[in-house]
Structures are given as C-alpha cells and as structure tokens.
py3Dmol code that shows the C-alpha trace and the ligand (Angstrom):
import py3Dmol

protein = """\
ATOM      1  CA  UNK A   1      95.947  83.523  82.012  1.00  0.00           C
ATOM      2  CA  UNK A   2      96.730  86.672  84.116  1.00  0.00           C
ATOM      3  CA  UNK A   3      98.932  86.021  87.109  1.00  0.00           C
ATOM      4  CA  UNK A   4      98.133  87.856  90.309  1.00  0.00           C
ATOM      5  CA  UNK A   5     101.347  89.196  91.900  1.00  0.00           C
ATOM      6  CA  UNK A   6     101.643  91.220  95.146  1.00  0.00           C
ATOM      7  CA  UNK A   7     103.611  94.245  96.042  1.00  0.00           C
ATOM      8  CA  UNK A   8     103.894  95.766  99.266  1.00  0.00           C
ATOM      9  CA  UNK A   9     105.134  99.623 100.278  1.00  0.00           C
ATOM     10  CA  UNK A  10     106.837 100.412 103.384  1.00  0.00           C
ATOM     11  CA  UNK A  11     103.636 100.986 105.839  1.00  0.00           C
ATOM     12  CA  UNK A  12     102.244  97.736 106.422  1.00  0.00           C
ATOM     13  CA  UNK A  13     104.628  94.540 105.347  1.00  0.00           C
ATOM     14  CA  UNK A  14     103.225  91.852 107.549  1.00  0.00           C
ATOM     15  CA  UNK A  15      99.747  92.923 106.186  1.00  0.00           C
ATOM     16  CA  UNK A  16     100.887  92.347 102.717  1.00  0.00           C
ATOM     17  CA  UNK A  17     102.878  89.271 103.581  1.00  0.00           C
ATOM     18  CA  UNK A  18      99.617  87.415 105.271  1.00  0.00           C
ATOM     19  CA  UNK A  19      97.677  88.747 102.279  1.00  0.00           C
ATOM     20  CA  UNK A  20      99.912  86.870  99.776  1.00  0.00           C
ATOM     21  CA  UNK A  21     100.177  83.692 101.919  1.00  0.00           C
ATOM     22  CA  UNK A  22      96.345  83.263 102.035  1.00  0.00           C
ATOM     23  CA  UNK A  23      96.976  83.513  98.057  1.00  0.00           C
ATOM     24  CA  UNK A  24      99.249  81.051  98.191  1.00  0.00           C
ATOM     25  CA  UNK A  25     102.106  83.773  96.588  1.00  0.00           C
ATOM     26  CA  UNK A  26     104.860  85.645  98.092  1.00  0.00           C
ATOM     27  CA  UNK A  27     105.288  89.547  97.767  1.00  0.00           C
ATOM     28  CA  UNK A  28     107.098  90.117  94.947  1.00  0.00           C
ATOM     29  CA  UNK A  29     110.369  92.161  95.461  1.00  0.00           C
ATOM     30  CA  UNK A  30     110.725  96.127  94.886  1.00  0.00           C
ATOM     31  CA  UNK A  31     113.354  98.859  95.478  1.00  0.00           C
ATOM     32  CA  UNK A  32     112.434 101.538  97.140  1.00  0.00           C
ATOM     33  CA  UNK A  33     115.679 103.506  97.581  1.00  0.00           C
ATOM     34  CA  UNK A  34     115.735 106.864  99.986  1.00  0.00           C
ATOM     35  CA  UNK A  35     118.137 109.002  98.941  1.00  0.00           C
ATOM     36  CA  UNK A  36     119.865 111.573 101.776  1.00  0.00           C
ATOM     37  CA  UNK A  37     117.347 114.171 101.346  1.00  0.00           C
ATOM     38  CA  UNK A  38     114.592 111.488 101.293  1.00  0.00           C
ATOM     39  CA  UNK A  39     113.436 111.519  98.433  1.00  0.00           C
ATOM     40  CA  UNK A  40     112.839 108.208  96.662  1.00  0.00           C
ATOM     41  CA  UNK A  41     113.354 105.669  93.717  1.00  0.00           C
ATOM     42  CA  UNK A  42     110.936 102.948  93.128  1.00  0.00           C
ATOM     43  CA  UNK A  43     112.100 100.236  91.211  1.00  0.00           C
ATOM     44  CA  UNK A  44     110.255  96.570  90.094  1.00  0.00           C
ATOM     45  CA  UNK A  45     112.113  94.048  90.505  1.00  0.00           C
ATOM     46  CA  UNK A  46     110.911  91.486  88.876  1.00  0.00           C
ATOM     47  CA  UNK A  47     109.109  90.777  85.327  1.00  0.00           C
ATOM     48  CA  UNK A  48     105.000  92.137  85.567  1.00  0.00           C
ATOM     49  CA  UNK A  49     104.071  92.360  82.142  1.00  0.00           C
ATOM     50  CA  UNK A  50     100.135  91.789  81.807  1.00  0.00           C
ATOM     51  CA  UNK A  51     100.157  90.750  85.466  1.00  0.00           C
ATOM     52  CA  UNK A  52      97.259  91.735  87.231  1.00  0.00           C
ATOM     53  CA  UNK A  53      99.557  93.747  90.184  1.00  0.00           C
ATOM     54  CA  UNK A  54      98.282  94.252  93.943  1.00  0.00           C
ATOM     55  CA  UNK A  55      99.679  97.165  95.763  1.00  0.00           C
ATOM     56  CA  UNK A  56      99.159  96.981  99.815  1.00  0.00           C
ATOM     57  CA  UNK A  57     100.007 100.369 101.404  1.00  0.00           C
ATOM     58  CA  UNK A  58      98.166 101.807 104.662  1.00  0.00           C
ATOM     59  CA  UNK A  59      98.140 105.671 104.035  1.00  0.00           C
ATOM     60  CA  UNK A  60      98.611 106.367 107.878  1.00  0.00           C
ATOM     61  CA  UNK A  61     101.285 108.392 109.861  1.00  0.00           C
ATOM     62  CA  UNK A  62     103.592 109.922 108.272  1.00  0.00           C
ATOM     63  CA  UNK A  63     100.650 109.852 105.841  1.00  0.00           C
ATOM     64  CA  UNK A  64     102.052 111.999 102.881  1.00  0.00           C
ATOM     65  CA  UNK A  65     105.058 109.740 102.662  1.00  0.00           C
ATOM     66  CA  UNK A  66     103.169 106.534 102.631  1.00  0.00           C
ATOM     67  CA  UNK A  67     101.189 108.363  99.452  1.00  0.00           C
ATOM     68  CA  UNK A  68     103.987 109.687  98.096  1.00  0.00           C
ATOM     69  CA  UNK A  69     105.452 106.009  97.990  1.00  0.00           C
ATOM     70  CA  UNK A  70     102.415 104.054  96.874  1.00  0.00           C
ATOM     71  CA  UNK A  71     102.101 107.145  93.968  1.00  0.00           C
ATOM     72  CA  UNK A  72     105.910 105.941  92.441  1.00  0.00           C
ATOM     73  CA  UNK A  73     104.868 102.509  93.289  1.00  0.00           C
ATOM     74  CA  UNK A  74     101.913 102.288  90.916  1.00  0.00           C
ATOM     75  CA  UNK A  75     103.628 104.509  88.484  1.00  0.00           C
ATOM     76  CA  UNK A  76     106.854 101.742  88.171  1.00  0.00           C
ATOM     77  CA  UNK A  77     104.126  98.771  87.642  1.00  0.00           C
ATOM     78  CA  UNK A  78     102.234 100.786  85.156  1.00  0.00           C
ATOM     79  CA  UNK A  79     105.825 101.824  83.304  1.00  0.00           C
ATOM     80  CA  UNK A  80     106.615  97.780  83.661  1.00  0.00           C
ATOM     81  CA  UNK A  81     103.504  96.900  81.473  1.00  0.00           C
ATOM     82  CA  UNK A  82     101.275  95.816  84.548  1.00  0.00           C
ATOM     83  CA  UNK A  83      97.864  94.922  82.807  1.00  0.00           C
ATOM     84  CA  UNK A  84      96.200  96.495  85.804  1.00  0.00           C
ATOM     85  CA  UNK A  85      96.840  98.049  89.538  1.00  0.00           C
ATOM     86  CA  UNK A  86      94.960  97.339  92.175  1.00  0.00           C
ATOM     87  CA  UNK A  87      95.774  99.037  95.530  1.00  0.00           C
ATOM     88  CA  UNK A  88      95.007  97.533  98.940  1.00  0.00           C
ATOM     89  CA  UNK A  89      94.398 100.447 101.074  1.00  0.00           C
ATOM     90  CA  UNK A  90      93.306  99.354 103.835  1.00  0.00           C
ATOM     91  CA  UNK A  91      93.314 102.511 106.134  1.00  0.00           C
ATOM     92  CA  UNK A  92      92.586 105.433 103.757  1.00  0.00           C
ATOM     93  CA  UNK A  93      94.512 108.639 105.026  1.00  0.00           C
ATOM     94  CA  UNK A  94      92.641 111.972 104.913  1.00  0.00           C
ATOM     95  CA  UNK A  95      89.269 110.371 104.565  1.00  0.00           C
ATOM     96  CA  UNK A  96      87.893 112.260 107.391  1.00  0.00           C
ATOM     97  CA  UNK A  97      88.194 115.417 104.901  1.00  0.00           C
ATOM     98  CA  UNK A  98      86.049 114.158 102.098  1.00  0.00           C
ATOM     99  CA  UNK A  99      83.735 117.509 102.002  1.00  0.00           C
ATOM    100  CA  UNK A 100      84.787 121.253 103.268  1.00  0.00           C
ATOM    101  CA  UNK A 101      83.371 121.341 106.557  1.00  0.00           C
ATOM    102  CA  UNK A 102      84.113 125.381 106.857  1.00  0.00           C
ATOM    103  CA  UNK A 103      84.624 127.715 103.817  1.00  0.00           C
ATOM    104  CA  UNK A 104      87.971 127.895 102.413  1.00  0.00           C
ATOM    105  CA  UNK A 105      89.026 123.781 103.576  1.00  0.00           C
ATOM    106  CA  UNK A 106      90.484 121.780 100.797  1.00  0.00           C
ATOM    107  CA  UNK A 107      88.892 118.541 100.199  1.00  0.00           C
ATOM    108  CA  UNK A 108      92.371 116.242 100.780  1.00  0.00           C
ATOM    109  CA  UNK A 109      90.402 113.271 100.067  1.00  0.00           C
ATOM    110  CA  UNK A 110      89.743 113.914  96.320  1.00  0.00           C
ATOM    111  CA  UNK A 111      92.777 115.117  95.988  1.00  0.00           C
ATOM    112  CA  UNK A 112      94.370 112.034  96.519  1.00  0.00           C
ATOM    113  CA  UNK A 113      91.731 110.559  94.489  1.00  0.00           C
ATOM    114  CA  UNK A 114      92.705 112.199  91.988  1.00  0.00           C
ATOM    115  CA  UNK A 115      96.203 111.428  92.081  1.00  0.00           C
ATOM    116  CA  UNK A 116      95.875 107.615  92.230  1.00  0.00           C
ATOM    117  CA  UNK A 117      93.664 107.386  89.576  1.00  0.00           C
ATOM    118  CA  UNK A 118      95.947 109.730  87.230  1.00  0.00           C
ATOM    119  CA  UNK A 119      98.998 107.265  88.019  1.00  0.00           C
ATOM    120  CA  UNK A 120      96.954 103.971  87.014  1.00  0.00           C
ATOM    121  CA  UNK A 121      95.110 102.901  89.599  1.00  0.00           C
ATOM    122  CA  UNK A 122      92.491 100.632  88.427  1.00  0.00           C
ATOM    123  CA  UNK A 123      90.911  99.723  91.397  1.00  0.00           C
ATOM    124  CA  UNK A 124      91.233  99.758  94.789  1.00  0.00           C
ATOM    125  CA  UNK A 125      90.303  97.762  97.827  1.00  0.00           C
ATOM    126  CA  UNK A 126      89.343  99.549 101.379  1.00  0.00           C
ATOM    127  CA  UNK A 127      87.789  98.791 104.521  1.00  0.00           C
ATOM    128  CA  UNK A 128      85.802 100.517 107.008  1.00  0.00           C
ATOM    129  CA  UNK A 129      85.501 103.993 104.986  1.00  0.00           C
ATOM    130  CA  UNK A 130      84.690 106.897 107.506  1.00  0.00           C
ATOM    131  CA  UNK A 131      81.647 107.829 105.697  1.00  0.00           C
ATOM    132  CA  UNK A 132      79.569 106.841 103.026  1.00  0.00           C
ATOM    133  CA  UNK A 133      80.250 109.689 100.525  1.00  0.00           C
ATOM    134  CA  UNK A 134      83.724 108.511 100.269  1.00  0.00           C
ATOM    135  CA  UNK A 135      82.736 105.292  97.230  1.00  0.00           C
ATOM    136  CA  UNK A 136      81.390 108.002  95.265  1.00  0.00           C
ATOM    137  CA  UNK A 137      85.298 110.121  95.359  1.00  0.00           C
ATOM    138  CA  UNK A 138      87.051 107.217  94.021  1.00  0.00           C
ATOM    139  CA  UNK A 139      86.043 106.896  90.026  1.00  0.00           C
ATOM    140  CA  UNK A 140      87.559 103.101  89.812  1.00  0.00           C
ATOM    141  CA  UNK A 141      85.834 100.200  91.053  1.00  0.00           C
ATOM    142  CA  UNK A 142      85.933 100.274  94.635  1.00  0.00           C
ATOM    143  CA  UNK A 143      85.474  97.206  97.307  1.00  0.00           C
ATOM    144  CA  UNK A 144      84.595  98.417 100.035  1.00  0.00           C
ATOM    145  CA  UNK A 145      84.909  95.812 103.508  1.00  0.00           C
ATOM    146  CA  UNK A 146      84.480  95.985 106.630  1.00  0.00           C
ATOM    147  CA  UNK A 147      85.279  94.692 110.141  1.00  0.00           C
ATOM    148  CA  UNK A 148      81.830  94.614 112.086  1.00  0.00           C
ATOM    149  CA  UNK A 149      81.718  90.635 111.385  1.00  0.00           C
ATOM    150  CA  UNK A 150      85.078  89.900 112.433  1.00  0.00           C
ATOM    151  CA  UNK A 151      83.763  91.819 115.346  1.00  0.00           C
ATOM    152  CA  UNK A 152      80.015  90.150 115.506  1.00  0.00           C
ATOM    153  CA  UNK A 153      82.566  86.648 116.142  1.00  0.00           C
ATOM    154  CA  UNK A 154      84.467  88.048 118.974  1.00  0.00           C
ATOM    155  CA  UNK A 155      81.919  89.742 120.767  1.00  0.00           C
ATOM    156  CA  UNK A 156      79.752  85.881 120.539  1.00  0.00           C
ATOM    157  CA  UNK A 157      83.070  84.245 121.429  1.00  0.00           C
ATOM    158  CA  UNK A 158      83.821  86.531 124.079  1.00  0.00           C
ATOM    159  CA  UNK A 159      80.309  85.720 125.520  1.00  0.00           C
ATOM    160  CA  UNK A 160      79.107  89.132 125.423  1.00  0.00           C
ATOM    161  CA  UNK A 161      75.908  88.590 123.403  1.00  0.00           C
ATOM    162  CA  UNK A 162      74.412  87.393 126.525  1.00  0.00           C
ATOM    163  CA  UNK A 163      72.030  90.046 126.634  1.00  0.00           C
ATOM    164  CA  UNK A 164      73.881  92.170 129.267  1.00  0.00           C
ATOM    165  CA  UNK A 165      75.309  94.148 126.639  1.00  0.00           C
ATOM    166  CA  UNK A 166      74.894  97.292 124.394  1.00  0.00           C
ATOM    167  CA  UNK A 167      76.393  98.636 121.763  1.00  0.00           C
ATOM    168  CA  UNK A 168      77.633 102.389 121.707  1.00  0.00           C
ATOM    169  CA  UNK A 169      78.589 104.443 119.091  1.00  0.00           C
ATOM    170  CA  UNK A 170      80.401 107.550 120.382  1.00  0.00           C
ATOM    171  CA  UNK A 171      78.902 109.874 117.687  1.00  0.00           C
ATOM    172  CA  UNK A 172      75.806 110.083 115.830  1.00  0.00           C
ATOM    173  CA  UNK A 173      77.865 109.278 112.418  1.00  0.00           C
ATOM    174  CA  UNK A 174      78.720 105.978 113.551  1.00  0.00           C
ATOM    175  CA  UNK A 175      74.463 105.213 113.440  1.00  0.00           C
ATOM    176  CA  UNK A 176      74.769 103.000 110.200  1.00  0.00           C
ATOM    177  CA  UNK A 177      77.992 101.224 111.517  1.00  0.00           C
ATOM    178  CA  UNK A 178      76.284 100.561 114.697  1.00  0.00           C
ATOM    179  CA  UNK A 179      72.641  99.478 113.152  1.00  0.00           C
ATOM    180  CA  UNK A 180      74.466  97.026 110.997  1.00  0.00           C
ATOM    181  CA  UNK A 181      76.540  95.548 113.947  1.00  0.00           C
ATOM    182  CA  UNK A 182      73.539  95.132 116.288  1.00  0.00           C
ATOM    183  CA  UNK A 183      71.662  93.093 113.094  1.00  0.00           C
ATOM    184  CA  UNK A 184      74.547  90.803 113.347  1.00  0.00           C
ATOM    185  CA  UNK A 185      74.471  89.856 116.874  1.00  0.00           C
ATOM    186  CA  UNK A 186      70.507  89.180 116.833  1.00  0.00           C
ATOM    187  CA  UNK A 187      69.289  92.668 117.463  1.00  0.00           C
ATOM    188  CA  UNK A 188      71.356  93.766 119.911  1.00  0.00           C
ATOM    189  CA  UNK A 189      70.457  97.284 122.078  1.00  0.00           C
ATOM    190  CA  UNK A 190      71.995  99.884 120.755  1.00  0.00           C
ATOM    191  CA  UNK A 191      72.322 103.816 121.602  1.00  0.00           C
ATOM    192  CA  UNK A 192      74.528 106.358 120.355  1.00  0.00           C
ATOM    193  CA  UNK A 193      76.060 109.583 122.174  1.00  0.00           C
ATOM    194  CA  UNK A 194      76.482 112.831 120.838  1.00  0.00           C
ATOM    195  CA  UNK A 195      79.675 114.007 120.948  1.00  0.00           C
ATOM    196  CA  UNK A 196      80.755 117.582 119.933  1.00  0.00           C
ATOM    197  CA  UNK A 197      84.274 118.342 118.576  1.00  0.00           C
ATOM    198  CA  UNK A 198      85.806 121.967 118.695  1.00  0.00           C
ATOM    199  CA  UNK A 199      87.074 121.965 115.212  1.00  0.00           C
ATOM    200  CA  UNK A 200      90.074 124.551 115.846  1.00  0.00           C
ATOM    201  CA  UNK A 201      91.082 122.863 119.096  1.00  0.00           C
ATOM    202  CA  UNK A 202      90.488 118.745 118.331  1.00  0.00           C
ATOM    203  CA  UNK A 203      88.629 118.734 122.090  1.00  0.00           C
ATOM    204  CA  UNK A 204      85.966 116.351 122.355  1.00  0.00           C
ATOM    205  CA  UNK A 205      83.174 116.640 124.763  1.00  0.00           C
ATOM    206  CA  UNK A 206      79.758 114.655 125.199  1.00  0.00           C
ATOM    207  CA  UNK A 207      76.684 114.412 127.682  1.00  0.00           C
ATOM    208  CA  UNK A 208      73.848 112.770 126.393  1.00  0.00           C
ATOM    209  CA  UNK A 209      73.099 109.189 125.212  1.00  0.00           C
ATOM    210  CA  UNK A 210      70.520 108.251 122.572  1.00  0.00           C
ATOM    211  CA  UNK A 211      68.767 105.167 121.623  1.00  0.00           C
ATOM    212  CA  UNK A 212      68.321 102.410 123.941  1.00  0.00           C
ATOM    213  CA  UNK A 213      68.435 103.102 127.854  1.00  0.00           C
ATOM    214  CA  UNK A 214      71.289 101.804 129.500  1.00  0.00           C
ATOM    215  CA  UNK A 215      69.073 101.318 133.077  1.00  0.00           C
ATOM    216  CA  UNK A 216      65.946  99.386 130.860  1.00  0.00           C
ATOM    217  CA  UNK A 217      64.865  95.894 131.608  1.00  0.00           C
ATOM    218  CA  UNK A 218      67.616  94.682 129.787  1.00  0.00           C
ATOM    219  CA  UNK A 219      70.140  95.164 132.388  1.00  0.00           C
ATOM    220  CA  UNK A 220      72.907  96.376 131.006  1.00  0.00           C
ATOM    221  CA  UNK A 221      76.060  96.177 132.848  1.00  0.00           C
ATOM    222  CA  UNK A 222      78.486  95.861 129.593  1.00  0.00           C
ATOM    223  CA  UNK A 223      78.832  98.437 126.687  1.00  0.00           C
ATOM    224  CA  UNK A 224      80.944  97.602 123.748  1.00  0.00           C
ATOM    225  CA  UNK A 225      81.807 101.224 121.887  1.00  0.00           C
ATOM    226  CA  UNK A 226      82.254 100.767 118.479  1.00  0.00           C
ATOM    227  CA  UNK A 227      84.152 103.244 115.841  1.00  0.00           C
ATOM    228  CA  UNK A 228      86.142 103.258 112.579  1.00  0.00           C
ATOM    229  CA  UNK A 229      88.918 104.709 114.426  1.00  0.00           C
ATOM    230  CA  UNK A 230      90.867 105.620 117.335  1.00  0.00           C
ATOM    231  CA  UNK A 231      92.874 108.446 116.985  1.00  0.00           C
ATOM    232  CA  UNK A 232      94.358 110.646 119.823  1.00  0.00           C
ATOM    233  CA  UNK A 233      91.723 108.431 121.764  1.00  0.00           C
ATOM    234  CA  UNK A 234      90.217 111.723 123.016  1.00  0.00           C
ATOM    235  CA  UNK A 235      86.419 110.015 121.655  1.00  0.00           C
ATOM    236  CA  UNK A 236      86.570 107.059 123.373  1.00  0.00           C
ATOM    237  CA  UNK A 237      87.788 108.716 126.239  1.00  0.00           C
ATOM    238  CA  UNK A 238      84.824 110.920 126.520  1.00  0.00           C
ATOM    239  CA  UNK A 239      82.371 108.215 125.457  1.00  0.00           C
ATOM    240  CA  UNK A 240      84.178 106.021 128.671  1.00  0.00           C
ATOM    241  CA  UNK A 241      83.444 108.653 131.161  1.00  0.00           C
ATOM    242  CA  UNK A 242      79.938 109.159 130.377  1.00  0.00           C
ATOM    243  CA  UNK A 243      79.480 105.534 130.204  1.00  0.00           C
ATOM    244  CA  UNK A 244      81.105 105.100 133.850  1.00  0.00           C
ATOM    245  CA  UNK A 245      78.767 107.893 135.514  1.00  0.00           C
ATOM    246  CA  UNK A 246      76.033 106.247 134.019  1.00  0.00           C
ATOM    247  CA  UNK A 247      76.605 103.004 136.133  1.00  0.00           C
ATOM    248  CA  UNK A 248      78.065 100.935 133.106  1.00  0.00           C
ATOM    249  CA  UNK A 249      80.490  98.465 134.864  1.00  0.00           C
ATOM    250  CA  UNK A 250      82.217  97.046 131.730  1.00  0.00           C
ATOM    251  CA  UNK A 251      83.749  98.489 128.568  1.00  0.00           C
ATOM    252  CA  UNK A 252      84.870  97.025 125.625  1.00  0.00           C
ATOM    253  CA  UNK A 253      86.218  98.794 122.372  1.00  0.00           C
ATOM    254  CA  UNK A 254      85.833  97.715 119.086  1.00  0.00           C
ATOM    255  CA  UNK A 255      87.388 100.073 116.338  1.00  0.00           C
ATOM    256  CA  UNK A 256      88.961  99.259 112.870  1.00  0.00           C
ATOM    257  CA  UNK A 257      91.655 101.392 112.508  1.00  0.00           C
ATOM    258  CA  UNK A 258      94.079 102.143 115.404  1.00  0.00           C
ATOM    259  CA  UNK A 259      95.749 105.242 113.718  1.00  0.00           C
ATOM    260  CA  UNK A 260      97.126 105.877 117.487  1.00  0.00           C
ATOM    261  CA  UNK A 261      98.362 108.748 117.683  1.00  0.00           C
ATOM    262  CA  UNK A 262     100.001 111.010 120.200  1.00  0.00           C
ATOM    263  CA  UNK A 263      99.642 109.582 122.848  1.00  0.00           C
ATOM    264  CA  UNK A 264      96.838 107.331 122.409  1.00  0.00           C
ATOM    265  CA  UNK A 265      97.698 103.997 123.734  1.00  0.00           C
ATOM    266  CA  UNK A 266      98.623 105.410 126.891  1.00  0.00           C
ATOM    267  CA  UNK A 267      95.560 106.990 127.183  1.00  0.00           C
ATOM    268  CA  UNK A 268      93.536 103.998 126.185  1.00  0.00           C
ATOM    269  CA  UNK A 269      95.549 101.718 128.722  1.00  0.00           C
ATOM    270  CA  UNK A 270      94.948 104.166 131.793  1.00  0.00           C
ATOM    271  CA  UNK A 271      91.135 104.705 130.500  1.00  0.00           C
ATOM    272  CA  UNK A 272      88.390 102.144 132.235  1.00  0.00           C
ATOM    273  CA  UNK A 273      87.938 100.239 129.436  1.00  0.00           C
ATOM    274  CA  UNK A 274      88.203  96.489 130.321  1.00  0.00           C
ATOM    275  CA  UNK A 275      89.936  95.689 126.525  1.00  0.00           C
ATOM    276  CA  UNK A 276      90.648  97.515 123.123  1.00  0.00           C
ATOM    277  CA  UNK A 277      89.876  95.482 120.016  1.00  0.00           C
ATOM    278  CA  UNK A 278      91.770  96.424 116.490  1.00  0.00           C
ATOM    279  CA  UNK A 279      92.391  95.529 113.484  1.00  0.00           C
ATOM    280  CA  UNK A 280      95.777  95.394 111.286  1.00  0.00           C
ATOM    281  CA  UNK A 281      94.599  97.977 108.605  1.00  0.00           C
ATOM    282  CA  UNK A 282      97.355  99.404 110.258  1.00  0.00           C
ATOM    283  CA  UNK A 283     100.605  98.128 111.280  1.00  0.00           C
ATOM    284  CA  UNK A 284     101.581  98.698 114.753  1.00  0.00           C
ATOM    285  CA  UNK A 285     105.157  98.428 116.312  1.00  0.00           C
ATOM    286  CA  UNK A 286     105.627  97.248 119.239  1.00  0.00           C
ATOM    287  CA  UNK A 287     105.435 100.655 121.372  1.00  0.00           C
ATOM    288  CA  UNK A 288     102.005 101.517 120.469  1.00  0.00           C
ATOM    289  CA  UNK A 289     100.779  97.632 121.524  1.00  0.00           C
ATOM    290  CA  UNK A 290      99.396  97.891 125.361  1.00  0.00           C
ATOM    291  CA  UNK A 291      97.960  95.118 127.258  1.00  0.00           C
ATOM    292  CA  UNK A 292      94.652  95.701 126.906  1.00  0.00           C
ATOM    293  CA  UNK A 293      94.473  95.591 123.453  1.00  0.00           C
ATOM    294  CA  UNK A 294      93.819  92.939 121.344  1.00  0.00           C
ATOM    295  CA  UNK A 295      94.680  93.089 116.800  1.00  0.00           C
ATOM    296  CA  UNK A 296      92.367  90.818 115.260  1.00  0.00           C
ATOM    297  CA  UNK A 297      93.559  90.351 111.292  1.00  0.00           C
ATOM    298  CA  UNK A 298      91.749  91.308 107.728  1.00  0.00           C
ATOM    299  CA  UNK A 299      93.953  89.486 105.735  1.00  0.00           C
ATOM    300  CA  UNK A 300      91.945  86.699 105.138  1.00  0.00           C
ATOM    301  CA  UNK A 301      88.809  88.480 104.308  1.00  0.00           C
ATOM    302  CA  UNK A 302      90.909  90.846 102.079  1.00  0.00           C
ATOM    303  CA  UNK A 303      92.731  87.587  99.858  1.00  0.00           C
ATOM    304  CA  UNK A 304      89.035  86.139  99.545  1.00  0.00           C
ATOM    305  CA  UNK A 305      87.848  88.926  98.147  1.00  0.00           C
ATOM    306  CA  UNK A 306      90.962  89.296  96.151  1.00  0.00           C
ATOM    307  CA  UNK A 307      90.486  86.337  94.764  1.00  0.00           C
ATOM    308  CA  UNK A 308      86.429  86.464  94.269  1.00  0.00           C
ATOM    309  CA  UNK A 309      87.327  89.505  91.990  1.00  0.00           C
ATOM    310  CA  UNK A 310      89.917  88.375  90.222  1.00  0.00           C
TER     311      UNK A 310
END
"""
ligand_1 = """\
14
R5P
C 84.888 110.542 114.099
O 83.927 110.925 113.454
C 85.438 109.159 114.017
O 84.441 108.201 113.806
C 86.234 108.824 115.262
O 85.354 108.830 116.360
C 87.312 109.811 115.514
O 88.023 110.088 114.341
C 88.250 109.347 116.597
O 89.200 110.345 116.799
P 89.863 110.570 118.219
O 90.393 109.252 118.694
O 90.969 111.557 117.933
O 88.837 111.152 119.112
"""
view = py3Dmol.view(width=600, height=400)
view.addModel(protein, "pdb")
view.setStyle({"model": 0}, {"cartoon": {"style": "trace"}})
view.addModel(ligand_1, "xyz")
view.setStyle({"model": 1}, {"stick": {}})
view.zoomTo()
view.show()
C-alpha cells in the first residue's frame, strides 16, 4: 500500500499542519538550511521511498524564494525515491501573467510550469486560479478548488441571502466566479463593474456598473464584492467608492487570496467596507490581520480531496 506523507515549505506551516491533521498524519520533518548568503539546502528527513509525498507551499511574497524552496523541496523527495509529488499550491504566484499582455512580456506563469514539472512534480493541487487558461499551463493532473462554497455558507449564515443583497464583481473577469456564486445562493442579483488598470502605473479606476441594478425592486442595501484576490487593495477600493455613491449602505468582501500587500490591510480597515472575508491559501502574521477581517480555512476541503484522489 502507498503511504501518504506530508511535507510542508516555509510559506504556509499552519496550512500544512491542519492539512495533515484532517489526514489523520503529522508533517513529516525536513531541513531546510539557509546558509549566510541565503542560499539553501533541502534535506528529507525521514524514509519516503514509494511514498506518495504532498508538498504544501503558498508561492506568495517573497514569491521567488517560496519557488525557489518548493523547487529543492520536490527535487530531495524525488532523489529519496518518492513514488510521486504532489504539490499543494494553494495560492499560485505569477498567475496573473499567464499570457503576454503587451509585446515583449514574459509569460512567468509557464515558466514556473515548466520548472515544477522538470523537477518531478506529478501533480498539483490549487484553488481559486485567476483565470481559466491557467489548467491548460500545467501538463500534470491538476485539481483545481475553489472557495465560492465556503463562501455560499457564510454569506447564508451571516443572513445575507435575505434578498437585500447583491453580488459584485469588481471587474468583468471575475463574470464566471460571480455567475457560479450567485447559482449557489439561489440566484442571487448579480452585476459586475468595469474597472480599468493603467498597466505601467498599477492605478485602478472604475465608473460604471453592469448587470443587475442596484436601485431595482429588489432593494438592495448590501453588496458583497467578490474576487480571487486582494492585493494592494487598490480594486476593492475603487469598487467601494462607486458602490457608496451609488447609495449601497453595506459592504462585505469576499476574496480567496489575501496576498496583502503594501499597505493593504490598512487600506482595507480605513475603507467602508463593513467586513473582509479570506481564506488561508495564504498565511498571514499577525500584522497584516485587522479587525474587520475574518480567515475562513481550506484545509478541510483540500485533505478531502486529498484523500478522494489518492
Ligand atoms: C484582477 O484581475 C484580480 O481579479 C484582482 O481584482 C486584482 O488582482 C486585485 O489587485 P489589487 O488589490 O492590487 O487591486
């Protein structure tokens, strides 16, 4: 019989650790030794031959590390005599460049690809992928999850499917994110806005809403924005004014991955959003937690599927 062991790299530990409890294992020990210069030496630690080897790692900030890491990571199982690799990667760094969106761009994405597969990757587990066209980058068998019923439960439990509500995507990509969500929660109103982004300088502007009307005989007073990610929170932001001077008088957020960063959760605590909803595809320490914001947890869906695969 092959045993199931997991492994963790250095980005998201209490991921990996809830992961292998709702597996009923523990995560099995590694060295990963920075040197001065930090570089570093991977090392397994404990027996893994024809062991069918899980490897959680969230490629976020500093992202090339965290790749660098799960890279030697899969290379030392492999070496070891692992019978196969999968890799947990739960927030997939660089995804947002998975085509060249001006001439000359590198597409990161397959890149990276690329690289995981050439080490031994022999599958690989994500969640929330920005965009569709990312399942056909990877060439191993891909599982591909997502958070929008995690989210479908709060939003009921919070009471919000009380018909007073719509959902908002802040860009016209999120459409098939959004359309899914809404099927969950009965039909729910949607819209979506369209937001522009000024490629060189990152700034984010929006004016018009599209889809459901926010002033129909539904009565919305509550809009729940939902994305794959916040990032400098400069979308949600902009989503959150336009909202506001269109007489919405409650915001929620629901987004997958809170990359958070510069100064994001400051932003997002001083923007008029009533509460922040996240996920742990990420890990995040204590400084970037606000009050506001609520992490809801994927390890149990992740394990189950873990499990229903293996
Ligand atoms: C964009 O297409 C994504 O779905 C997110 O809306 C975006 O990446 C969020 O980035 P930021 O928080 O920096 O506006």
């Amino acid at each position: 019989m092959t045993i199931m062991k997991v492994f963790s790299g250095k980005s998201n530990e209490p991921l990996a650790i809830a992961i292998a409890q709702h597996l009923g294992l523990s995560v099995s020990p590694l060295e990963i030794f920075v040197f001065p210069d930090k570089e570093k030496r991977i090392r397994v630690l404990e027996p893994v031959i024809e062991d069918h080897c899980i490897v959680v790692q969230s490629c976020t900030t500093p992202v090339d590390e965290n790749y660098m890491e799960l890279f030697f990571i899969i290379d030392a199982l492999k070496r070891s005599g692992a019978a196969s690799v999968t890799v947990v990667l739960p927030y997939v760094g660089y995804q947002r460049q998975d085509h060249t969106f001006r001439e000359g761009e590198a597409v990161s994405l397959e890149v990276i690809s690329k690289t995981l597969e050439a080490v031994g990757m022999d599958g690989i587990l994500a969640f929330d992928l920005h965009s569709i066209r990312i399942e056909q980058i990877f060439h191993v068998p891909l599982i591909h999850l997502s958070a929008l019923p995690l989210f479908a439960k709060h939003i009921k439990e919070e009471g919000w499917a009380d018909g007073h509500s719509i959902l908002i995507s802040p860009d016209m990509g999120g459409i098939r994110r959004i359309k899914i969500l809404s099927e969950l929660l009965g039909d729910m109103p949607y819209a979506m806005i369209e937001k522009n982004r000024d490629l060189s300088t990152g700034k984010v502007t929006a004016d018009k809403i599209e889809g459901a009307s926010l002033e129909n005989s539904y009565g919305m007073k509550r809009a729940l924005i939902v994305d794959d990610m916040i990032s400098s929170g400069g979308t949600i932001v902009t989503a959150t004014t336009l909202l506001r001077a269109r007489g919405v008088e409650e915001i929620a957020v629901f987004a997958t991955h809170p990359v958070f960063s510069e100064a994001a959760p400051k932003l997002l605590e001083e923007t008029p959003v009533e509460k922040v909803f996240v996920t742990d595809t990420i890990d995040l320490p204590k400084e970037k937690r606000f009050p506001k914001l609520t992490v809801l947890s994927i390890a149990a869906l992740i394990a189950q599927k873990l499990q229903e695969a293996s």
